[in-house]
C-alpha positions as CSV (number, residue, x, y, z in Angstrom):
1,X,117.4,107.4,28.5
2,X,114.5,109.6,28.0
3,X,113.3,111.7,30.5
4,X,109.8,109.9,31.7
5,X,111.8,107.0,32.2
6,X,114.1,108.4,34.7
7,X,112.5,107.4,38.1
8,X,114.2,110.6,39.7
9,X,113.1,113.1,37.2
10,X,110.1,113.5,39.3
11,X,111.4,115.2,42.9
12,X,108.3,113.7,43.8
13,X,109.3,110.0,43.0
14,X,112.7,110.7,44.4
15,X,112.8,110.0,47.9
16,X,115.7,112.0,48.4
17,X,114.6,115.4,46.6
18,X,110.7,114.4,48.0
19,X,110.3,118.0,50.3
20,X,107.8,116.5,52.0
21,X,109.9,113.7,52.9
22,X,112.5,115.9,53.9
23,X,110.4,118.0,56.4
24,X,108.5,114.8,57.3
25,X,112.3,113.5,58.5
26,X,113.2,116.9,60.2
27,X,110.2,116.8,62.3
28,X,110.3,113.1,63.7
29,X,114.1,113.6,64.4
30,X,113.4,116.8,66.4
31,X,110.3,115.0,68.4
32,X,112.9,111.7,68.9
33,X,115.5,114.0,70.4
34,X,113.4,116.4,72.0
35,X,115.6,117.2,75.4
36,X,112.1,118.3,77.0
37,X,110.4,114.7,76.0
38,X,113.8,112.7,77.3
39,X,114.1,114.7,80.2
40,X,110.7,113.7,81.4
41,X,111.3,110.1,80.2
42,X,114.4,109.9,82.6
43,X,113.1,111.6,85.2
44,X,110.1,109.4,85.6
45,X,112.4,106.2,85.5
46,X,114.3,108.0,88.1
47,X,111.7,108.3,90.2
48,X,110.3,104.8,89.7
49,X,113.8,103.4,90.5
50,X,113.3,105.4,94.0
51,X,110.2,103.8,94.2
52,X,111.1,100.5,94.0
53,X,114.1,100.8,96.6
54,X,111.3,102.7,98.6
55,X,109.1,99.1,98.4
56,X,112.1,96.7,99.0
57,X,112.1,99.0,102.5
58,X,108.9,98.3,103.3
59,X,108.4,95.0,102.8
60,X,106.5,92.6,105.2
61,X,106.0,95.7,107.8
62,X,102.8,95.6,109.2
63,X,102.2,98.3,110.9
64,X,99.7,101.0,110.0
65,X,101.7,103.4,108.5
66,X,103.9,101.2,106.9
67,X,101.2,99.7,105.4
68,X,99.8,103.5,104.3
69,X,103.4,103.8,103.1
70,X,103.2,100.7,101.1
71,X,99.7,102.0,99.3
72,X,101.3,105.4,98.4
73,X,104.3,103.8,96.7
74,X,102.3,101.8,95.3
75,X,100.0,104.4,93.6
76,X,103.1,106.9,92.7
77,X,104.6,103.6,90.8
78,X,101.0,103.1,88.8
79,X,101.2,106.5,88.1
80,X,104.4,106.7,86.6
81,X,104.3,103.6,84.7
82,X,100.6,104.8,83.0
83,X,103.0,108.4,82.5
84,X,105.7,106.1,80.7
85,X,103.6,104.5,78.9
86,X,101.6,107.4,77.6
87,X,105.3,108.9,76.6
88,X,106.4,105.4,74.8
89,X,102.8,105.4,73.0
90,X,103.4,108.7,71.6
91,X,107.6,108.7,70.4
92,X,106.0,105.2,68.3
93,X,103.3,107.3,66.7
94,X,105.2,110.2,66.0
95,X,108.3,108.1,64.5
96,X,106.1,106.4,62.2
97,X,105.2,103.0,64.0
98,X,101.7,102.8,63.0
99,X,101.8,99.0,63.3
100,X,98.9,98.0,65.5
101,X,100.5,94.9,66.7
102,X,103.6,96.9,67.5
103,X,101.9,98.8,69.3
104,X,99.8,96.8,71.7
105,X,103.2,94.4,72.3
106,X,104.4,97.7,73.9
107,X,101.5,98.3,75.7
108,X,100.1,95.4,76.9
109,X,103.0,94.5,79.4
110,X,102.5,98.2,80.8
111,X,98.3,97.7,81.1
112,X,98.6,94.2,82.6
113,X,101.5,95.8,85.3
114,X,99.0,98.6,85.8
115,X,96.2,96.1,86.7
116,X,98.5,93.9,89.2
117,X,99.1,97.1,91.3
118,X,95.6,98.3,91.0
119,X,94.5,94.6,92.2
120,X,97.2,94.9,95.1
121,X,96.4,97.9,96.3
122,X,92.7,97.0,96.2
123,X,93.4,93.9,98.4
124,X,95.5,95.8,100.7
125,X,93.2,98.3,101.2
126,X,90.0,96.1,102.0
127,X,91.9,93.7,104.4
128,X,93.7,96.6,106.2
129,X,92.9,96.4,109.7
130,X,93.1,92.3,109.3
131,X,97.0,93.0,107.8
132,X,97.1,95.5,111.0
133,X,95.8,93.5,113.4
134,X,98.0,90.1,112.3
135,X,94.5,88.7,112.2
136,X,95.9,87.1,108.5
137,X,97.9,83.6,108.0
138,X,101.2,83.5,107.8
139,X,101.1,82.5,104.2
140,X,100.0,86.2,103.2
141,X,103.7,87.7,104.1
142,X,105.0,84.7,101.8
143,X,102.6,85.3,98.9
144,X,102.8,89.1,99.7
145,X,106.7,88.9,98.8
146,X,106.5,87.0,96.1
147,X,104.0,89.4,94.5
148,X,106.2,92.1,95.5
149,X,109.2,90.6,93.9
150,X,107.6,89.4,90.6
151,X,106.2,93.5,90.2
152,X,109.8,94.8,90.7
153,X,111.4,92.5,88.3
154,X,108.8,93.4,85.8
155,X,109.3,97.1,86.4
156,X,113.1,97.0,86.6
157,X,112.5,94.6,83.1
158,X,110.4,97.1,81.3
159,X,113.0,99.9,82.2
160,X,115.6,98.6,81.2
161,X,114.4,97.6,78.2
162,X,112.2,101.0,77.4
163,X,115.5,103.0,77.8
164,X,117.4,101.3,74.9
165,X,114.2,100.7,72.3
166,X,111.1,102.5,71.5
167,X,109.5,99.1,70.6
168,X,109.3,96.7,72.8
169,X,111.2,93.1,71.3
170,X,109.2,90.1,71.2
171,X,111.2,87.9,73.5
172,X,111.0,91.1,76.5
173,X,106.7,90.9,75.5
174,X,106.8,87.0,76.3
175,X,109.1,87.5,79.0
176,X,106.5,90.2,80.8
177,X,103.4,88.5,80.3
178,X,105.0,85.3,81.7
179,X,105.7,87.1,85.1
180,X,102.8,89.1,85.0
181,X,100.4,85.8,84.4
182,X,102.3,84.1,87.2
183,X,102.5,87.8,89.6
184,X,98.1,87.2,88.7
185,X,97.8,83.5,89.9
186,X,99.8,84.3,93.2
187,X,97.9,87.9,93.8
188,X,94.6,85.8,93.6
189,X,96.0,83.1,95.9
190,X,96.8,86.1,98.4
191,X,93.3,87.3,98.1
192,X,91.8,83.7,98.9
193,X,94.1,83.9,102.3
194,X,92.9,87.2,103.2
195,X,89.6,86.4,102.6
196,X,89.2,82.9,103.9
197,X,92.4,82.2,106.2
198,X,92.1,84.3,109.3
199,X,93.0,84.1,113.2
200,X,91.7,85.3,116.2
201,X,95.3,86.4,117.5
């Protein structure tokens, strides 16, 4: 066989000899098992685990500062989440996934999560002293669990799917979007009550 038909005579063609290949593989394997960049990964889902124990607490209290409570758990879980996210966004770029679509599947359940809090603690925060005051129907402490719940089970979701893939799978993305369509219908029904269904008590 001569020589310029030997695919491998080239290092170049030869994916196995290709330096640049080589280092190219070096350097994703060292960002993928970067103890600095898991370290940070674990502890923000350990402190968004805390968090969500932290909420399950305070749920359906009333008062002024467990409502305060409520908004700054809250916020610390947006927080998180948007860090997570920023942290997922870049181990996908940096081991190659350049697929857009892959991409925005793994984002798109974190952005639309984002926005439910954001939305929450918005509502929260206008209707305060009606919350406060009790001057709010009795259907806001059922829609406000409900909300409550569907959040938690997408956060726990996404965790414990984030902490075994860098991609998120297909099924998880329909799963998410589900909850977080039905978490947007019931957090727009709870604004309608707080808005329009108060008492005098």
């Amino acid at each position: 066989m001569k020589d310029s038909k030997n695919p491998y005579k080239n290092p170049y063609k030869n994916p196995y000899k290709n330096p640049y290949k080589i280092l190219y593989n070096q350097y994703i394997n060292y960002i993928m098992s970067n103890p600095m960049t898991s370290n940070l990964t674990n502890l923000l889902m350990a402190i968004l685990i805390a968090v969500v124990f932290c909420i399950l607490c305070t749920i359906g209290i009333t008062t002024e500062s467990g409502l305060e409570a409520l908004i700054g758990e809250y916020s610390v879980m947006g927080a998180v989440i948007l860090l997570i996210l920023l942290l997922k966004t870049k181990n996908m770029l940096n081991s190659g996934i350049i697929d857009k679509m892959s991409v925005l599947i793994t984002a798109a359940p974190f952005l639309f999560l984002l926005f439910l809090i954001i939305y929450y603690i918005v509502l929260v925060s206008i209707y305060f002293k009606n919350i406060v005051s009790k001057k709010i129907s009795d259907y806001y402490y059922m829609f406000s669990k409900l909300s409550t719940g569907l959040i938690l089970g997408q956060v726990l979701l996404l965790v414990y799917t984030m902490a075994k893939t860098v991609e998120l799978p297909k099924k998880t993305f329909t799963i998410l979007m589900l909850l977080g369509t039905i978490n947007a219908i019931v957090l727009i029904t709870l604004g309608v009550i707080l808005k329009f269904y108060t008492t005098d008590c």
